[in-house]
ZAMARGU-4260 file (C-alpha; in steps of 0.2 Angstrom, whole numbers, plus 5000, padded with zeros to 4 digits):
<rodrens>
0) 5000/5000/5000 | 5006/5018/4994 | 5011/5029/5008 | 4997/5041/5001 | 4984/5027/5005
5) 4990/5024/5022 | 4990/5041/5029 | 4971/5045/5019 | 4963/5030/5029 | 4968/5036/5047
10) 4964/5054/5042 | 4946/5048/5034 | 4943/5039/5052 | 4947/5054/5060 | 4937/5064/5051
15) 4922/5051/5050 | 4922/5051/5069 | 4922/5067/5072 | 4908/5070/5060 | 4899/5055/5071
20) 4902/5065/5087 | 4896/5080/5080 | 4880/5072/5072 | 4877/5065/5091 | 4880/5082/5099
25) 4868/5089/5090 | 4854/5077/5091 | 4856/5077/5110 | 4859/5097/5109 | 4841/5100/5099
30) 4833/5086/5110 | 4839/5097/5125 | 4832/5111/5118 | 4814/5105/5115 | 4812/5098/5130
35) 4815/5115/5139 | 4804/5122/5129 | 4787/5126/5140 | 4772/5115/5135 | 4763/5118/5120
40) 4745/5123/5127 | 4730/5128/5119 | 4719/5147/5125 | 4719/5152/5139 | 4707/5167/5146
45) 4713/5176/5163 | 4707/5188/5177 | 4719/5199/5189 | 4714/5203/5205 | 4728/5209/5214
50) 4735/5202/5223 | 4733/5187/5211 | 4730/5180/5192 | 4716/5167/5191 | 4717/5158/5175
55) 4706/5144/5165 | 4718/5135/5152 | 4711/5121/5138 | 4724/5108/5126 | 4712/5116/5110
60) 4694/5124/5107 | 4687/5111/5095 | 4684/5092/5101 | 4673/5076/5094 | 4659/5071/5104
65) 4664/5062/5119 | 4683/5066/5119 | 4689/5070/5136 | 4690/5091/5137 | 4704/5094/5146
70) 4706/5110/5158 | 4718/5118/5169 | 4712/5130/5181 | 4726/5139/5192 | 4727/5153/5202
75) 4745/5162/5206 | 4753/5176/5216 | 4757/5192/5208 | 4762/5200/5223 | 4780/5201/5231
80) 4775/5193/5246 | 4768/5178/5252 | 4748/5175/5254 | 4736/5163/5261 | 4720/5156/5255
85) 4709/5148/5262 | 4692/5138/5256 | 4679/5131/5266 | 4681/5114/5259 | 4689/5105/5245
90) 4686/5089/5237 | 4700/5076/5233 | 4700/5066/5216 | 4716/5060/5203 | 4729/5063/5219
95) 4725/5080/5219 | 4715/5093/5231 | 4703/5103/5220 | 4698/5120/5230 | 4694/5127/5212
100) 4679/5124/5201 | 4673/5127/5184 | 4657/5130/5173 | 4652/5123/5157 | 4639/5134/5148
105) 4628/5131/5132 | 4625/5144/5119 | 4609/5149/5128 | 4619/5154/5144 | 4613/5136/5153
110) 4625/5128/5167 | 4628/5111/5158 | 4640/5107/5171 | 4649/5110/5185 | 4663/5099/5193
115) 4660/5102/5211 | 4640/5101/5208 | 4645/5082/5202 | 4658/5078/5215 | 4654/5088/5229
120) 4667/5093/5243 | 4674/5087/5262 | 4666/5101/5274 | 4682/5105/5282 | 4694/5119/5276
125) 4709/5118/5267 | 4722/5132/5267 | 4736/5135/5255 | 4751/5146/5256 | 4756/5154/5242
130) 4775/5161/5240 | 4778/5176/5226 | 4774/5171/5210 | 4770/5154/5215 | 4754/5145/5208
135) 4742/5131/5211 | 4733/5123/5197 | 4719/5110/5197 | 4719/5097/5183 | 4701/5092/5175
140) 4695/5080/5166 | 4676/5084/5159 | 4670/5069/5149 | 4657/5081/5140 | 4642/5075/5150
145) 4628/5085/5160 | 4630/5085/5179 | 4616/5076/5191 | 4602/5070/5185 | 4607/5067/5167
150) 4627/5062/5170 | 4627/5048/5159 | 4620/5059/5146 | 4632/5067/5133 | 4629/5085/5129
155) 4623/5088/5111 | 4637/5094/5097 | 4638/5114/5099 | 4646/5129/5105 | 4651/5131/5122
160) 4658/5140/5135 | 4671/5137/5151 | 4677/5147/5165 | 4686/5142/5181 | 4678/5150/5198
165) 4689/5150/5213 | 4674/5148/5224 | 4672/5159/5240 | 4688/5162/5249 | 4698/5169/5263
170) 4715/5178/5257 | 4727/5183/5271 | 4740/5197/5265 | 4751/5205/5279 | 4738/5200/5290
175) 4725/5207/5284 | 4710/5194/5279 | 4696/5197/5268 | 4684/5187/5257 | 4684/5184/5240
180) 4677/5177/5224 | 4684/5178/5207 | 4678/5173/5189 | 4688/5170/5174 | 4684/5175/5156
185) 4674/5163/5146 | 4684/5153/5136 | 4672/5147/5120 | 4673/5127/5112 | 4664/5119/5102
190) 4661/5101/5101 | 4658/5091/5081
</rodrens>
C-alpha cells in the first residue's frame, strides 16, 4: 500500500468520527432544547385581582363528541410577598386537592356542568400558602356529559363556553383577611 493510501485512511477515520460525534451532539443538543421548551397549550382566558391571576387553560377549542376536554384552572401570586387562601372545603379526586371549580355553559347561557356540583366537597377547610409568584393549578377531566340527573347523558354537538371560579375564599396578606370570589373569562369550544 502507497504511503498516500495509508496516511488517507487514518485521516478519513478521523474525520468520520468526528463528523459521528458531531451528528450525536447535535441530536442530543436540539433534543435538549425541546424539551426546555414550556408545553405547548392551547387558549387560555385570565382575570387579575391583585394580589393574584386566576386563570382557566384548555389543550384546543374544538373536540369530537365524547373526547375527554381537558382544563387547567390555576390561580397564582402576583404580589412580592407571600399570601394565604383559604376555602371552606375541597374535594379530593386524581391525587390531587381541587379547591377550584369550573362551569360549562351552552350557547343559551345554561349551566351544563359544573365539577363540584357532580363531585361535591369534604366540609372541612383547606388552606394553601402561596409564595411570590407561585401558583396552584387543578387538573380536570370533563367527559362532556351533564352533571346530576342526566350524567350519563352526553351533551349535544355545539358551541360552548368554560370558565374556572375559585369559589368563596379567605386571602390573608400582611395579616390582613378578607373574602373573595373571582371569575375568569369565558373561554368558547365547540364540540363536532
Amino acid at each position: 500500500m502507497s504511503d498516500s493510501k495509508r496516511s488517507f485512511f487514518p485521516h478519513f477515520r478521523r474525520t468520520l468520527l468526528l463528523v459521528s460525534v458531531l451528528i450525536v451532539a447535535l441530536v442530543v443538543a436540539t433534543f435538549a432544547y425541546l424539551t426546555s421548551l414550556p408545553p405547548r397549550i392551547g387558549p387560555r382566558a385570565s382575570i387579575i385581582s391583585d394580589p393574584l391571576e386566576f386563570s382557566v387553560a384548555m389543550d384546543k377549542t374544538d373536540f369530537q363528541q365524547g373526547e375527554n376536554t381537558t382544563l387547567r384552572v390555576s390561580i397564582r401570586n402576583t404580589s412580592n410577598k407571600t399570601i394565604t387562601l383559604r376555602w371552606g372545603s375541597f374535594s379530593l379526586e386524581w391525587d390531587q386537592t381541587i379547591v377550584l371549580d369550573f362551569y360549562v355553559v351552552d350557547a343559551n347561557g345554561t349551566v351544563v356542568y359544573q365539577w363540584f356540583h357532580e363531585h361535591g366537597a369534604f366540609m372541612s377547610s383547606k388552606t394553601k400558602i402561596l409564595n411570590p409568584s407561585e401558583q396552584w393549578t387543578n387538573f380536570f377531566y370533563w367527559h362532556q356529559k351533564y352533571n346530576y340527573p342526566q350524567d350519563d347523558v352526553l351533551v349535544p354537538k355545539g358551541t360552548y363556553s368554560v370558565f374556572g371560579h375559585t369559589r368563596k375564599m379567605g386571602l390573608t396578606i400582611d395579616n390582613q383577611t378578607r373574602l373573595i370570589e373571582l371569575e375568569t373569562p369565558s373561554l368558547t369550544f365547540t364540540i363536532q
